[in-house]
PyMOL Python script that loads the backbone (N, CA, C, O; Angstrom):
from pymol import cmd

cmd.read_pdbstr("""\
ATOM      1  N   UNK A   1     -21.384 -21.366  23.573  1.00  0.00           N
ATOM      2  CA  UNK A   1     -20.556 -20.222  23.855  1.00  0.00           C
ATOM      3  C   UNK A   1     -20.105 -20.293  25.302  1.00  0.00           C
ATOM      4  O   UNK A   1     -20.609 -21.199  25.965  1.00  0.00           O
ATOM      5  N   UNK A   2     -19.144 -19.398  25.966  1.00  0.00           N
ATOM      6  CA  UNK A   2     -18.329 -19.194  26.675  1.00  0.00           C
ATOM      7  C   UNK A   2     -18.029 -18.377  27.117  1.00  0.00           C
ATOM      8  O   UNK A   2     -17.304 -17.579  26.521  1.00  0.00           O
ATOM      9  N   UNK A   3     -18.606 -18.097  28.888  1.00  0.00           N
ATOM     10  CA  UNK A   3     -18.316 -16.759  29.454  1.00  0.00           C
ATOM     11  C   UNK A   3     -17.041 -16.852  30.067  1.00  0.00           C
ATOM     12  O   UNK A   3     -17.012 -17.982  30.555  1.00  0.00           O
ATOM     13  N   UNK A   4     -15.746 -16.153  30.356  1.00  0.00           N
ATOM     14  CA  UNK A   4     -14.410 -16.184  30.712  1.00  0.00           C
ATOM     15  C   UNK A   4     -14.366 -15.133  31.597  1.00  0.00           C
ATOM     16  O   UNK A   4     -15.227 -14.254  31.575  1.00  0.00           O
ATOM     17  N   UNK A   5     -13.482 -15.136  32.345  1.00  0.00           N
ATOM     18  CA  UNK A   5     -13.082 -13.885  33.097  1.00  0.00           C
ATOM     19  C   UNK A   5     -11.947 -14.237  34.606  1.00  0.00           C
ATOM     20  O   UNK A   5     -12.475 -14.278  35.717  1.00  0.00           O
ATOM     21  N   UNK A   6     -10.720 -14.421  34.489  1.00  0.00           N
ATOM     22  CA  UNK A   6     -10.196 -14.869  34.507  1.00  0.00           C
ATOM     23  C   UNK A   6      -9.585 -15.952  33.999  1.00  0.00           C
ATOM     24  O   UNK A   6      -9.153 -16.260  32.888  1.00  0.00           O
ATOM     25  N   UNK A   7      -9.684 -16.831  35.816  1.00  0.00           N
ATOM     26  CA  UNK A   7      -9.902 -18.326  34.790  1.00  0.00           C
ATOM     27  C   UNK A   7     -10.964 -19.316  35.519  1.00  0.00           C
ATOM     28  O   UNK A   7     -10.760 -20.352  36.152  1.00  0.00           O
ATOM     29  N   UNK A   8     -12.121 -18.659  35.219  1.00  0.00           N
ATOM     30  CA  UNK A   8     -13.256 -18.683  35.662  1.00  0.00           C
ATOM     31  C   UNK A   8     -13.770 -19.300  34.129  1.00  0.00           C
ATOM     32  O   UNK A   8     -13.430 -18.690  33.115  1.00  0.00           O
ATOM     33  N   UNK A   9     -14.261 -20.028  34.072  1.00  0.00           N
ATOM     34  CA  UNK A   9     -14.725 -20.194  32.011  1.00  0.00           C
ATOM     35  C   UNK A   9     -16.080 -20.721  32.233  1.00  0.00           C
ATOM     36  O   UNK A   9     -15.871 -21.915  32.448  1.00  0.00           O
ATOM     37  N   UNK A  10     -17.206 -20.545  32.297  1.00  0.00           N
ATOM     38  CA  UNK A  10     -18.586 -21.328  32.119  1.00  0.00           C
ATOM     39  C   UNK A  10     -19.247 -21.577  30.633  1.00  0.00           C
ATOM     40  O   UNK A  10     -19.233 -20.748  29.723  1.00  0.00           O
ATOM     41  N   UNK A  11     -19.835 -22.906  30.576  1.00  0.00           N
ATOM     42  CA  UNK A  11     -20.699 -22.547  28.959  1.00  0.00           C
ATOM     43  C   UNK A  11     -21.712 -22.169  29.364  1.00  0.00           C
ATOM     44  O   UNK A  11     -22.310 -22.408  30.413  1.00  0.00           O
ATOM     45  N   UNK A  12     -22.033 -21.287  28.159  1.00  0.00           N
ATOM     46  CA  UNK A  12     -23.339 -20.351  28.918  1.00  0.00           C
ATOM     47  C   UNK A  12     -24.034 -20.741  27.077  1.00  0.00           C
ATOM     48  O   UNK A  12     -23.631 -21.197  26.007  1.00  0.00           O
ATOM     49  N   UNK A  13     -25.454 -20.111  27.786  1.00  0.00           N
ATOM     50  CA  UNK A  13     -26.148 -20.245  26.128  1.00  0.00           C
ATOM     51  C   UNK A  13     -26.860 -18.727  25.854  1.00  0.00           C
ATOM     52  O   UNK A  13     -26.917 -17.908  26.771  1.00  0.00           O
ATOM     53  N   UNK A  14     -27.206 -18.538  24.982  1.00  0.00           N
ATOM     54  CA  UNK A  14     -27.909 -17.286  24.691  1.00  0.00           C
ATOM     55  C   UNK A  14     -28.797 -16.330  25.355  1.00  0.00           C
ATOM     56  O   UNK A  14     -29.163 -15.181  25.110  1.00  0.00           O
ATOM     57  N   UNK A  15     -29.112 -17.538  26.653  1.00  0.00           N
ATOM     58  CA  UNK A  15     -29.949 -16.284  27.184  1.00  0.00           C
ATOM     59  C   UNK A  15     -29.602 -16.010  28.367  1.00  0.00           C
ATOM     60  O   UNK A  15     -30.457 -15.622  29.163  1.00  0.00           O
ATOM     61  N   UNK A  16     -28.461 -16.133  28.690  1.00  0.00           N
ATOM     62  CA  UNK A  16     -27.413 -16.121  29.849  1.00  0.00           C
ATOM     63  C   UNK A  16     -26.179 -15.109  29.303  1.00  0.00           C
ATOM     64  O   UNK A  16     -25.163 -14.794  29.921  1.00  0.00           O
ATOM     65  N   UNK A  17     -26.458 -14.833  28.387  1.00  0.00           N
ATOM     66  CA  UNK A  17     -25.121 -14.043  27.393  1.00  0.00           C
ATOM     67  C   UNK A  17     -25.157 -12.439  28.626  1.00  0.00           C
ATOM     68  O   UNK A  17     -24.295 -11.791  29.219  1.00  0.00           O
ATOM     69  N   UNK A  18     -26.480 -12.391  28.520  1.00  0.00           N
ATOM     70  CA  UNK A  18     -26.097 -10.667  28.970  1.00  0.00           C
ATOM     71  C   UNK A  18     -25.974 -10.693  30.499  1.00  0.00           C
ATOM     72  O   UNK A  18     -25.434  -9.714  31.014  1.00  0.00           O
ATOM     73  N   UNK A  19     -26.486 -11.869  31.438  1.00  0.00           N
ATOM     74  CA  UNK A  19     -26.316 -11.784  32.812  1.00  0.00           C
ATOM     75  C   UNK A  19     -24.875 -12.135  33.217  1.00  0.00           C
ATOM     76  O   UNK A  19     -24.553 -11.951  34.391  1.00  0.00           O
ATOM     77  N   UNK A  20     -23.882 -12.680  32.245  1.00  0.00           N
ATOM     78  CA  UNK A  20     -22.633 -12.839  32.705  1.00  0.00           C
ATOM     79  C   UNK A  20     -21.734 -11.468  32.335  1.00  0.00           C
ATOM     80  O   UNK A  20     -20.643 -11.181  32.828  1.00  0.00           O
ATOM     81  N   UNK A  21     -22.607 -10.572  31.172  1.00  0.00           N
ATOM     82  CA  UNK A  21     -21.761  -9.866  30.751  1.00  0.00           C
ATOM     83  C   UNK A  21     -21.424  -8.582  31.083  1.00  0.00           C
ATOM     84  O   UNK A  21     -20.469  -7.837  30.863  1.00  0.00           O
ATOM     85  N   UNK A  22     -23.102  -8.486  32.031  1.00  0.00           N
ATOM     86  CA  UNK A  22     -22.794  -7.744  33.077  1.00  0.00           C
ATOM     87  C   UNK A  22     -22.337  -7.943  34.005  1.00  0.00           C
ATOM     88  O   UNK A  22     -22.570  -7.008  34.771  1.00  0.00           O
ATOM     89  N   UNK A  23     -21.719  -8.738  34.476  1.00  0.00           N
ATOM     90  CA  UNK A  23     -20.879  -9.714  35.633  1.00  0.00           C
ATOM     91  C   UNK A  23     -19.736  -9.411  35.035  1.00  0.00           C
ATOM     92  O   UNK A  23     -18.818  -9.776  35.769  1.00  0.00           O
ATOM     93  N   UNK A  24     -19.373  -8.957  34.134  1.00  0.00           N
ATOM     94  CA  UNK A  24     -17.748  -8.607  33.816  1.00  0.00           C
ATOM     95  C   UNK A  24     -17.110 -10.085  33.336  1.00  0.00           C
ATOM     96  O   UNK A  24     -15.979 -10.413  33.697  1.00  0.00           O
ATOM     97  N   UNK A  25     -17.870 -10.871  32.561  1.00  0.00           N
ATOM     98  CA  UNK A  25     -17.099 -11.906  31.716  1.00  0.00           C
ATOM     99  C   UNK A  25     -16.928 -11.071  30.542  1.00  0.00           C
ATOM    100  O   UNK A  25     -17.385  -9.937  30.397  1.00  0.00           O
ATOM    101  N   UNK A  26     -16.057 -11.895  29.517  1.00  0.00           N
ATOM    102  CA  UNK A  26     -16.153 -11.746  27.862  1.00  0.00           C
ATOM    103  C   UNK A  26     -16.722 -13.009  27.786  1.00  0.00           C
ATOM    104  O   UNK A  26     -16.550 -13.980  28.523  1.00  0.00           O
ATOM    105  N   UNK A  27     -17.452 -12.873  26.760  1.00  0.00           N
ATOM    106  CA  UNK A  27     -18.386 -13.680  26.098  1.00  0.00           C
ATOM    107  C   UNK A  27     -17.690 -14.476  24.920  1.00  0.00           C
ATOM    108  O   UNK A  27     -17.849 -13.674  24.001  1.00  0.00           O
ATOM    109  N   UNK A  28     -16.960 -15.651  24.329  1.00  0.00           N
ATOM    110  CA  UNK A  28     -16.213 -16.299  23.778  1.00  0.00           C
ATOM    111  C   UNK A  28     -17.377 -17.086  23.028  1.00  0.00           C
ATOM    112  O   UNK A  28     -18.244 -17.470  23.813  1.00  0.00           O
ATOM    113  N   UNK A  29     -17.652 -17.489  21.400  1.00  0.00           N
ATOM    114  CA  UNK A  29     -18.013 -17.844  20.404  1.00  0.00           C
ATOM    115  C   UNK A  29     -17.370 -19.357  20.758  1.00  0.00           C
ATOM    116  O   UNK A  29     -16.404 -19.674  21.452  1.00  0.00           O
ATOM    117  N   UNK A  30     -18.253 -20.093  20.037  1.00  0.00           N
ATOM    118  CA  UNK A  30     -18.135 -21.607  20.046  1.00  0.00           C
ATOM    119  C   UNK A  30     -16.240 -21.764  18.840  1.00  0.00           C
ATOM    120  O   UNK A  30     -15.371 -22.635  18.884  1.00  0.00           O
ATOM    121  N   UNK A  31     -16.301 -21.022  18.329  1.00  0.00           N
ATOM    122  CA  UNK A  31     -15.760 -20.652  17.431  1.00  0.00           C
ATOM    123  C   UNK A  31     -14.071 -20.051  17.767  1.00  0.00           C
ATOM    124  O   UNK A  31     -13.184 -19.778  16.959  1.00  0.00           O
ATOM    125  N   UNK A  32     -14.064 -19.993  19.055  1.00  0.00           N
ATOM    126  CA  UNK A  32     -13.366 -19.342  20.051  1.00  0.00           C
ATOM    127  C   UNK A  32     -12.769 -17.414  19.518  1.00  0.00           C
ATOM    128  O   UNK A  32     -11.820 -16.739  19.915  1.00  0.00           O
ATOM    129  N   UNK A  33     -13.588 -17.198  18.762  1.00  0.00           N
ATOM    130  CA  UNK A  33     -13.390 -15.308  18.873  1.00  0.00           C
ATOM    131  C   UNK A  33     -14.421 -14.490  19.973  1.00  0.00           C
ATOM    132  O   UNK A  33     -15.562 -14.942  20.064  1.00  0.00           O
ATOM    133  N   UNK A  34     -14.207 -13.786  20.470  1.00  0.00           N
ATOM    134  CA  UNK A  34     -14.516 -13.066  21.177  1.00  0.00           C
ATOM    135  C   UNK A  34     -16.148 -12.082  20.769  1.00  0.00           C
ATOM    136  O   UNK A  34     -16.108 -10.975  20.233  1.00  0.00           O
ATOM    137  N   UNK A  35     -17.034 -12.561  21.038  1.00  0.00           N
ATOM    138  CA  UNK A  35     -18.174 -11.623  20.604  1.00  0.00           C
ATOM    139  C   UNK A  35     -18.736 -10.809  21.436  1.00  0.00           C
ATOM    140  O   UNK A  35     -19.382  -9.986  20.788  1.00  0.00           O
ATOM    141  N   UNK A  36     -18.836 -10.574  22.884  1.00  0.00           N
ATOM    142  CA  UNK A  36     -19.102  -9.343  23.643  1.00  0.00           C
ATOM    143  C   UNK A  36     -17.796  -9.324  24.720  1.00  0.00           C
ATOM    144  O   UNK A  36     -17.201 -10.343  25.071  1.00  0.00           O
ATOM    145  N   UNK A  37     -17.555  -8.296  25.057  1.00  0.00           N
ATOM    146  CA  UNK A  37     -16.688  -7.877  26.444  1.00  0.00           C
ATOM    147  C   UNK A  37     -17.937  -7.251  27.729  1.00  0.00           C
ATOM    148  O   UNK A  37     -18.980  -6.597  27.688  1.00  0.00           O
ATOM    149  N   UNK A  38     -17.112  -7.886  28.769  1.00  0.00           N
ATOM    150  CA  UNK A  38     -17.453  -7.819  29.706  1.00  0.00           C
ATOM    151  C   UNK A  38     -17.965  -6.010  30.360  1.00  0.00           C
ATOM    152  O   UNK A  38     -17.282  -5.036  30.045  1.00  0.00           O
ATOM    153  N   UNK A  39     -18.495  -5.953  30.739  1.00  0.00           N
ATOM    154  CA  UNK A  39     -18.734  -4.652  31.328  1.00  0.00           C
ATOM    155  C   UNK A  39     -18.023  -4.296  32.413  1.00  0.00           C
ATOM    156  O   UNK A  39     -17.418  -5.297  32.798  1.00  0.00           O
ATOM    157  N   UNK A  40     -17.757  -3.213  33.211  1.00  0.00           N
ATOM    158  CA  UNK A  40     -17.504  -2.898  34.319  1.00  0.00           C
ATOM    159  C   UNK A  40     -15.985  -2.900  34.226  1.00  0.00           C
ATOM    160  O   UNK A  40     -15.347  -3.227  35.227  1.00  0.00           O
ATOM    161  N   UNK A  41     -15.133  -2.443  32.710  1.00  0.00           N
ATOM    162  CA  UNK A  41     -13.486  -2.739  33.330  1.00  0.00           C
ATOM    163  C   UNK A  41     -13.363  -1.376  33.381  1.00  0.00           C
ATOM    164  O   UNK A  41     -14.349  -0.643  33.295  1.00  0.00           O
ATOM    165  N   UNK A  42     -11.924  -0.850  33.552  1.00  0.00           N
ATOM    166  CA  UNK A  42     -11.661  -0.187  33.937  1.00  0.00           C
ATOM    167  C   UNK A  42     -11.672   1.231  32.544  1.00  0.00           C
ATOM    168  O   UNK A  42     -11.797   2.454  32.602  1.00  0.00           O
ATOM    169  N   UNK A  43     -11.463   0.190  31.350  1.00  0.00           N
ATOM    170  CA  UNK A  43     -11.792   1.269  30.110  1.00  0.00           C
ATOM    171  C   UNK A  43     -12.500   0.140  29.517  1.00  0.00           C
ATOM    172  O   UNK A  43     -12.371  -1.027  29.889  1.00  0.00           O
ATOM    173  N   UNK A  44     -13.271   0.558  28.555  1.00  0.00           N
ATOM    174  CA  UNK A  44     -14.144  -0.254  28.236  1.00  0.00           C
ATOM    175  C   UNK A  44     -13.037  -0.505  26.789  1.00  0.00           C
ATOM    176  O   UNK A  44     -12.364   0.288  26.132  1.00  0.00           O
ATOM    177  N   UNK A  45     -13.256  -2.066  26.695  1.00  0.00           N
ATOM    178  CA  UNK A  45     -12.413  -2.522  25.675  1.00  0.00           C
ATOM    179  C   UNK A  45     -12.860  -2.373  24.786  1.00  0.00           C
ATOM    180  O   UNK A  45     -12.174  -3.127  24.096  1.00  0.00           O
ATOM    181  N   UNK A  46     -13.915  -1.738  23.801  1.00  0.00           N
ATOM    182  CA  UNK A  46     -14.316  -1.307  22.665  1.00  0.00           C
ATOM    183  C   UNK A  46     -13.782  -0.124  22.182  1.00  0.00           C
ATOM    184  O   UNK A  46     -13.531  -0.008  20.982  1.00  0.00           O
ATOM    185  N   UNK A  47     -13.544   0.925  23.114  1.00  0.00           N
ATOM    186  CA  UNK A  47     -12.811   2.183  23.225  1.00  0.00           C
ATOM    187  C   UNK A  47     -11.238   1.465  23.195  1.00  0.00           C
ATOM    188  O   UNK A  47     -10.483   1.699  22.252  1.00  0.00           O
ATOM    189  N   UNK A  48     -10.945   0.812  24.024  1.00  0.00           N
ATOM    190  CA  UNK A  48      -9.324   0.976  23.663  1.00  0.00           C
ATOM    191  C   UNK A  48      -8.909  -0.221  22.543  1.00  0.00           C
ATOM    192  O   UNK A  48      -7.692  -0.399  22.592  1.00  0.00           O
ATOM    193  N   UNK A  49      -9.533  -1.047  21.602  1.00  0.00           N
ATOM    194  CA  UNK A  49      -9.018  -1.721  20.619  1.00  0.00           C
ATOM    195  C   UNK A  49      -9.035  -0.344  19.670  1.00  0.00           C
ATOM    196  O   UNK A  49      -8.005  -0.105  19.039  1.00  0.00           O
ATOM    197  N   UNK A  50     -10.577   0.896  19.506  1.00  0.00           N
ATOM    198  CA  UNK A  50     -10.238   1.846  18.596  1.00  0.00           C
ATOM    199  C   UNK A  50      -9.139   2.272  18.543  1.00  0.00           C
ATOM    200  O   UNK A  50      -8.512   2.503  17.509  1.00  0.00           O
ATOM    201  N   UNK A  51      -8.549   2.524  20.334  1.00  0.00           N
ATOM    202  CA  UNK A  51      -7.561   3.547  20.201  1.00  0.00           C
ATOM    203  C   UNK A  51      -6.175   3.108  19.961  1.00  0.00           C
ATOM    204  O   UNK A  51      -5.127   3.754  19.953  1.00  0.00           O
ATOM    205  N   UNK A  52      -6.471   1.570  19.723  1.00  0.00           N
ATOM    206  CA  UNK A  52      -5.149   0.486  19.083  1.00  0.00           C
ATOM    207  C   UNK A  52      -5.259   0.773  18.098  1.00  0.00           C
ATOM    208  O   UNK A  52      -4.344   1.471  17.662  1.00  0.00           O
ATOM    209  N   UNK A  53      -6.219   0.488  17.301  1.00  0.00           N
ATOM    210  CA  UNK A  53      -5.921   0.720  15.768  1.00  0.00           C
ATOM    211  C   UNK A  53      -5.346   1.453  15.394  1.00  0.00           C
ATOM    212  O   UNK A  53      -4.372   1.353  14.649  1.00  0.00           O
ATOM    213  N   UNK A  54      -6.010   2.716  16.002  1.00  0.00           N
ATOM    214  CA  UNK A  54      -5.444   4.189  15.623  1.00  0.00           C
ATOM    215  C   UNK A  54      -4.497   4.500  15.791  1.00  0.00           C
ATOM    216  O   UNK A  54      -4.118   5.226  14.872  1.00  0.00           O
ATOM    217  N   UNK A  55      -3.446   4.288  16.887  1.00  0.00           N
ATOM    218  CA  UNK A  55      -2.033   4.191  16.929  1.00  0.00           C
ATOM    219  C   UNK A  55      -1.353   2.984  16.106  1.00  0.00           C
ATOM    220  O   UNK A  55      -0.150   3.043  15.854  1.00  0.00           O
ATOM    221  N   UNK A  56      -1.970   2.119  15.777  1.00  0.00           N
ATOM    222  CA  UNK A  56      -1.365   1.383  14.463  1.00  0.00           C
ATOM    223  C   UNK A  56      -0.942   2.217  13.559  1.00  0.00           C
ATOM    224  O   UNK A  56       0.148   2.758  13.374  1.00  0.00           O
ATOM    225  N   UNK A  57      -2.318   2.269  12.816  1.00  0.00           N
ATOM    226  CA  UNK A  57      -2.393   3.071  11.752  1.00  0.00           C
ATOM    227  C   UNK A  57      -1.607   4.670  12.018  1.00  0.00           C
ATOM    228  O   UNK A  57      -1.317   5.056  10.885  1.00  0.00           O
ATOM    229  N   UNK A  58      -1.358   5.258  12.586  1.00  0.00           N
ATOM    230  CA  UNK A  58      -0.622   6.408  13.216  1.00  0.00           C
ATOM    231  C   UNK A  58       1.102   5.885  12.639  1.00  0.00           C
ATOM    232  O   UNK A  58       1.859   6.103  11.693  1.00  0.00           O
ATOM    233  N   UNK A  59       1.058   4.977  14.078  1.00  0.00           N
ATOM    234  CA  UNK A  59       2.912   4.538  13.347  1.00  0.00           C
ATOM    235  C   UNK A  59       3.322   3.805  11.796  1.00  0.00           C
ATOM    236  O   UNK A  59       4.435   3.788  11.270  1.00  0.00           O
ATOM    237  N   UNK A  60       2.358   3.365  11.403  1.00  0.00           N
ATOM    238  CA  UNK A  60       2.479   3.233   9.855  1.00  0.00           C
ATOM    239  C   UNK A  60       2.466   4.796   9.282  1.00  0.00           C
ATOM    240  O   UNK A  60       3.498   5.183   8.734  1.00  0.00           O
ATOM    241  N   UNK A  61       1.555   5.535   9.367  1.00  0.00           N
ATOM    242  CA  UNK A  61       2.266   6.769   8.909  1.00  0.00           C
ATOM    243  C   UNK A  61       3.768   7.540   9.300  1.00  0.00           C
ATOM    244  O   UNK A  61       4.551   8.012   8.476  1.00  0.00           O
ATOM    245  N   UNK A  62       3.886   7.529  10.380  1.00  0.00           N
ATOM    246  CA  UNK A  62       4.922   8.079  10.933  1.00  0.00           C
ATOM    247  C   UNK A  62       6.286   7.147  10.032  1.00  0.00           C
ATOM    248  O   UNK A  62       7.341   7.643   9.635  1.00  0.00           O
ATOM    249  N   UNK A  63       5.988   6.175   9.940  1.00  0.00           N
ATOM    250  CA  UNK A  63       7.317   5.163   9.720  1.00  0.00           C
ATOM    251  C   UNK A  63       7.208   5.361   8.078  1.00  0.00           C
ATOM    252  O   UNK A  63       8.293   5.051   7.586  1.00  0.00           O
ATOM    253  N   UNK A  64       6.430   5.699   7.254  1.00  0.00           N
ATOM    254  CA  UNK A  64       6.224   6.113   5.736  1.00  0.00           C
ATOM    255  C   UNK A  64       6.739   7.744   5.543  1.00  0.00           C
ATOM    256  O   UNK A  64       6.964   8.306   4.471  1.00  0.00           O
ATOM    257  N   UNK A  65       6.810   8.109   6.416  1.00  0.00           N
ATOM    258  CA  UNK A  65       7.244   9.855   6.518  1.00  0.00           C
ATOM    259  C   UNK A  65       8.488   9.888   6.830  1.00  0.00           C
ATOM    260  O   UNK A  65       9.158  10.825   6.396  1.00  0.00           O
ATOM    261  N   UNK A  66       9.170   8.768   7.746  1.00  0.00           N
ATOM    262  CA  UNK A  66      10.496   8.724   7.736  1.00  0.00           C
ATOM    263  C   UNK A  66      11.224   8.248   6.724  1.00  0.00           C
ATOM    264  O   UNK A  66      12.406   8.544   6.542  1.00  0.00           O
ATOM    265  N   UNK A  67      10.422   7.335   5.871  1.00  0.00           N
ATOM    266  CA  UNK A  67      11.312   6.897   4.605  1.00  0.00           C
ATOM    267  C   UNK A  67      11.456   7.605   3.890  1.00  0.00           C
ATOM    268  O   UNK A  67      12.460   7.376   3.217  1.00  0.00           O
ATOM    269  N   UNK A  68      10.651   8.924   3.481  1.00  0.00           N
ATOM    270  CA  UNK A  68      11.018   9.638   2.567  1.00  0.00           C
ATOM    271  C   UNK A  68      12.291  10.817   3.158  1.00  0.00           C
ATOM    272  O   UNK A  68      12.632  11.397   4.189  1.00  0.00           O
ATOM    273  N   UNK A  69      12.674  10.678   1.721  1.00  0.00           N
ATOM    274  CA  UNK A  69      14.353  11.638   1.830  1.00  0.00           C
ATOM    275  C   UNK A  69      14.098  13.099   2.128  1.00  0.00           C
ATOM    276  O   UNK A  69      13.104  13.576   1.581  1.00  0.00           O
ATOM    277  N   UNK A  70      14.456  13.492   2.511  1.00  0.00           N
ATOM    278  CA  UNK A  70      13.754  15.233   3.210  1.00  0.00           C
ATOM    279  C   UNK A  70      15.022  15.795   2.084  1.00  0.00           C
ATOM    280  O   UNK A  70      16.148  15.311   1.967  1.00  0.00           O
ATOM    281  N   UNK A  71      14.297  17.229   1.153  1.00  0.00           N
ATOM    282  CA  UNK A  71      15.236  17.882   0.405  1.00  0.00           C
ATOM    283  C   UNK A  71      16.252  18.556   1.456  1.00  0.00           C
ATOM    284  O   UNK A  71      15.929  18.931   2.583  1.00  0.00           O
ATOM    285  N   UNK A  72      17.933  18.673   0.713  1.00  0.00           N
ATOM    286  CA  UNK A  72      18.844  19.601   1.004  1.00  0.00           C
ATOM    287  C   UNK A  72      18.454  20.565   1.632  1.00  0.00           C
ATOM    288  O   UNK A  72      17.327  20.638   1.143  1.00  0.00           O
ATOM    289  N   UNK A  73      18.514  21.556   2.502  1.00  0.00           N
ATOM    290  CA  UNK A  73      18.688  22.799   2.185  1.00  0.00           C
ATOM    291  C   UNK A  73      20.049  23.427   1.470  1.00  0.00           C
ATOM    292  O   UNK A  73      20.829  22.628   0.952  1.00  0.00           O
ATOM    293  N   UNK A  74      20.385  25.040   1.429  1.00  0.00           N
ATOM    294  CA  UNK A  74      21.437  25.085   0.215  1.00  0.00           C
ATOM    295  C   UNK A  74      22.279  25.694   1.450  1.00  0.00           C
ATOM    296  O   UNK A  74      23.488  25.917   1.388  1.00  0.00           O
ATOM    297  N   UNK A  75      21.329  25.973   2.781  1.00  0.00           N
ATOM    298  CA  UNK A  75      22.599  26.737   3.946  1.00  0.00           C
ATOM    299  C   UNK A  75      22.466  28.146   3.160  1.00  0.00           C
ATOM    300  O   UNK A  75      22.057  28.914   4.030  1.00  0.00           O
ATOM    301  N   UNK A  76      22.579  28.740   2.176  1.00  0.00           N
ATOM    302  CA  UNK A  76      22.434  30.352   1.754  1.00  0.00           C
ATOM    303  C   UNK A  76      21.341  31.371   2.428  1.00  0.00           C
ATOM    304  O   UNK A  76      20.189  30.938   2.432  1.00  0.00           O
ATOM    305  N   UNK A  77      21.505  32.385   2.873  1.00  0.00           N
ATOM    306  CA  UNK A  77      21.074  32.812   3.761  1.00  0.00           C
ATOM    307  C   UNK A  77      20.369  32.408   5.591  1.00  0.00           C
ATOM    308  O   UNK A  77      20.004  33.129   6.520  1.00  0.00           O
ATOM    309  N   UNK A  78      20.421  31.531   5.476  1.00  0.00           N
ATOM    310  CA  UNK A  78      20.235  31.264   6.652  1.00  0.00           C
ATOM    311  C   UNK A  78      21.151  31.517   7.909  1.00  0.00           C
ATOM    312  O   UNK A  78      20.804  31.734   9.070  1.00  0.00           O
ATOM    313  N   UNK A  79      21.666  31.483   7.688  1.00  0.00           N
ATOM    314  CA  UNK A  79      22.922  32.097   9.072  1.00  0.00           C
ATOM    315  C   UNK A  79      22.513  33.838   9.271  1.00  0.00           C
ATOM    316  O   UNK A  79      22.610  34.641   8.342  1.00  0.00           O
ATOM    317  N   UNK A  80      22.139  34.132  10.392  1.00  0.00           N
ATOM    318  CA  UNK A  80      21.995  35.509  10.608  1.00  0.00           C
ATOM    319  C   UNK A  80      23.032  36.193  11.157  1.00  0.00           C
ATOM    320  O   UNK A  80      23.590  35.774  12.171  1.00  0.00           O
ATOM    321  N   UNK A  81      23.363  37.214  10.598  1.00  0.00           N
ATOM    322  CA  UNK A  81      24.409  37.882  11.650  1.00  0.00           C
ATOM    323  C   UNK A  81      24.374  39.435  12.167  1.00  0.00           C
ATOM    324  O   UNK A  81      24.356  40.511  11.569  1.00  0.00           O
ATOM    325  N   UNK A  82      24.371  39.088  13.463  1.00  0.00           N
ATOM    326  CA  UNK A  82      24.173  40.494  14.365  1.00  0.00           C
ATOM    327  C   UNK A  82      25.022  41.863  13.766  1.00  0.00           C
ATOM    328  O   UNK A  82      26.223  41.845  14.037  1.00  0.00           O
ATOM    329  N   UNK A  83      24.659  42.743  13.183  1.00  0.00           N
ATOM    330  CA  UNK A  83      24.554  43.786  12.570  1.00  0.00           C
ATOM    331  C   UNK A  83      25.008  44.508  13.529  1.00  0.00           C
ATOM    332  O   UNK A  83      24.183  44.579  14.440  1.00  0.00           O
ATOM    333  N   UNK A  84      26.286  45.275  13.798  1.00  0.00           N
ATOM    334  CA  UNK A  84      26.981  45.893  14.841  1.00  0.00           C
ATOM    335  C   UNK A  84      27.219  47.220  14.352  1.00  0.00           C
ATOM    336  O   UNK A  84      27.823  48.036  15.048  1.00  0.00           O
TER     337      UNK A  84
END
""", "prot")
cmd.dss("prot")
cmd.show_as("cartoon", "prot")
cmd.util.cbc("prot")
cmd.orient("prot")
């Protein structure tokens, strides 16, 4: 495995995982996916991939609500008029 942070890259092994990761590396899988983030950023990247999803999933709704056809109105009564 593979501590990163910049472009800083060390191989690190398992029992070095948590002293880099509190050092603010991400921790990179032999495999090259990402298995811990670094500590100390400015939002912690576990919190803001949630809050990716969730605005994913958000504009997929929004963009399914626009496809549908919104009924007519008929315009009948709606116009008010000031009563003099």
């Amino acid at each position: 495995m593979r501590a990163v942070k910049g472009n800083k890259v060390y191989t690190i092994d398992e029992s070095q995982k948590s002293h880099y990761q509190d050092a603010g590396f991400d921790i990179v899988g032999d495999d090259g996916e990402i298995v811990a983030y670094g500590k100390g950023k400015t939002v912690p990247y576990d919190e803001y991939e949630a809050l990716k999803a969730e605005n994913e999933a958000l504009k997929e709704q929004l963009a399914k609500a626009e496809d549908v056809p919104k009924p007519e109105k008929s315009g009948k009564g709606t116009d008010k008029k000031a009563e003099a």
